[in-house]
C-alpha positions as CSV (number, residue, x, y, z in Angstrom):
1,X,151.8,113.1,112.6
2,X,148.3,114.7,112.5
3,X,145.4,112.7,115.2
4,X,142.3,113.3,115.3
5,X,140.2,114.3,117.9
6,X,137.4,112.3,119.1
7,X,134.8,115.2,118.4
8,X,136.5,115.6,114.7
9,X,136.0,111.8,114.0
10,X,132.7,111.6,115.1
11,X,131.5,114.6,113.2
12,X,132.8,112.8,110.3
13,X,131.3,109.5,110.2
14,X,127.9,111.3,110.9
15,X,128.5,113.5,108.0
16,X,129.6,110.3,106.1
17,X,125.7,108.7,107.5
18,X,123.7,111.1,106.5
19,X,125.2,111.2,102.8
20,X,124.7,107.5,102.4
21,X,121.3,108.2,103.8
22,X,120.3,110.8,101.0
23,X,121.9,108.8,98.3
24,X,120.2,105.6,99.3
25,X,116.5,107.7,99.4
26,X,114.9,106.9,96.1
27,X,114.3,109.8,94.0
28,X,110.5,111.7,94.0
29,X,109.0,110.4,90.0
30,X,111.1,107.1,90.6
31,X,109.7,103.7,89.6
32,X,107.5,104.0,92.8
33,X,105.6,106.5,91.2
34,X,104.9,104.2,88.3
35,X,102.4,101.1,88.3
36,X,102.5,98.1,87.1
37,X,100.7,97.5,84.1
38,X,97.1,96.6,85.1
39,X,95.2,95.8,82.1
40,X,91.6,96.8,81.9
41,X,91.6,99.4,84.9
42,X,89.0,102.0,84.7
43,X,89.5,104.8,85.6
44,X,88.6,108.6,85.6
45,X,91.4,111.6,85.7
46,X,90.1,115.2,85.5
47,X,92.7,118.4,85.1
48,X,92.1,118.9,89.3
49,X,94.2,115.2,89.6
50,X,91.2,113.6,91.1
51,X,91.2,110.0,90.3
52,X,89.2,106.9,90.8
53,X,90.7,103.4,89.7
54,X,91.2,100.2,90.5
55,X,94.8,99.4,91.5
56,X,96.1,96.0,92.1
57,X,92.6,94.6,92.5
58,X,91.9,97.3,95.5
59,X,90.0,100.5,94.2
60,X,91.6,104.2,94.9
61,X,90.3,107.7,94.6
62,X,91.3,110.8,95.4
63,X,90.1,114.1,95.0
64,X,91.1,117.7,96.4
65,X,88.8,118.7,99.6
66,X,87.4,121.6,99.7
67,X,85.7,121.2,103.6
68,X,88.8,122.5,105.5
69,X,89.5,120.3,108.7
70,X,92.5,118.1,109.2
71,X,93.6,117.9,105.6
72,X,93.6,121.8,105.3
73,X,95.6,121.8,108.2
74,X,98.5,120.1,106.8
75,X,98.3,121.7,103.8
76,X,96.9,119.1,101.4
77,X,93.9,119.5,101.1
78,X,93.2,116.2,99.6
79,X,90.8,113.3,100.7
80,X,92.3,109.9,99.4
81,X,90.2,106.3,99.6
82,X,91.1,102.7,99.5
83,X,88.0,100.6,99.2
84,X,86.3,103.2,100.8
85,X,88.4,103.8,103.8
86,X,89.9,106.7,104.4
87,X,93.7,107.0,103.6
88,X,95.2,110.3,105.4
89,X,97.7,112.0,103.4
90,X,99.9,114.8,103.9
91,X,102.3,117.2,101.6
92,X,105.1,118.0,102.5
93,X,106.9,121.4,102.3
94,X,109.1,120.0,99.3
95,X,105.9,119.4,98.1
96,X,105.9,115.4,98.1
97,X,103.2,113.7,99.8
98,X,103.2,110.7,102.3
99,X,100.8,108.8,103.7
100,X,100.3,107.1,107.1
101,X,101.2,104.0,105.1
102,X,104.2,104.7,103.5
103,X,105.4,107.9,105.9
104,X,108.7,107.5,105.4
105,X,108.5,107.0,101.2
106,X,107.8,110.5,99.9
107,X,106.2,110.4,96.4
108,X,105.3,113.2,93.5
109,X,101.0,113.0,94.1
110,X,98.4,111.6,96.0
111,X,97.5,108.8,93.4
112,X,101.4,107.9,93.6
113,X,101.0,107.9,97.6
114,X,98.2,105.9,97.2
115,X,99.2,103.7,94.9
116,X,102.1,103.1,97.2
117,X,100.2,102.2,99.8
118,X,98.2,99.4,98.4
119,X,101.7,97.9,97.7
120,X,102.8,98.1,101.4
121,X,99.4,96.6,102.7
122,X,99.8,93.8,100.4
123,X,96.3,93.2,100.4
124,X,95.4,94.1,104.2
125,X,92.3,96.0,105.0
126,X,93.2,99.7,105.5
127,X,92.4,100.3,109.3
128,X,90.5,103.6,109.5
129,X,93.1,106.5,111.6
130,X,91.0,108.5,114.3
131,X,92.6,111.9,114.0
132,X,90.0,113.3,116.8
């Protein structure tokens, strides 16, 4: 009869955690990605991605940056508004994007992180995030 050793058994139930992490993780162009239908949202869309709407009664836009600074630095190089706050974004090497809102929900664009976001604040002003 075969026992195992404490080491073996450990490194098994964390291998078993971290694949029911990654299967649980939703998948990047899931139904987060997607809005709800809105009727009668305006909104503009050029072939950059830049967009300006208004999204569950709170207006986002988004637009590449082309000032350098903090967004450069991560690699984004994207400015992002909610009601004319500031939302920082990042991409991510897989290139997903976050925001500080939803950091641990990685989704396909900026208008897909900020979309996101307005869902997690559930209608909460967007506190500005001093980066200096």
């Amino acid at each position: 009869m075969s026992r195992f050793t404490r080491r073996q058994a450990l490194s098994a139930v964390g291998a078993a955690a971290g694949l029911a992490v990654i299967s649980a993780a939703p998948a990047v162009g899931s139904a987060h990605d997607r809005a709800p239908h809105t009727p009668a949202t305006p909104h503009t869309h050029d072939a950059s991605g830049a967009f300006d709407e208004v999204y569950l009664g709170r207006r986002i836009q988004g637009a590449p940056s082309h000032g350098g600074g903090h967004h450069e630095h991560h690699g984004g190089g994207w400015t992002v508004h909610i009601d004319g706050e500031e939302l920082h974004v990042m991409r991510n090497a897989d290139g997903t994007w976050i925001s500080v809102v939803t950091h641990y929900e990685p989704l396909s664009t900026p208008r897909a992180a900020a979309r996101a976001a307005v869902r997690e604040l559930q209608g909460a002003a967007l506190v500005p995030l001093d980066l200096s």
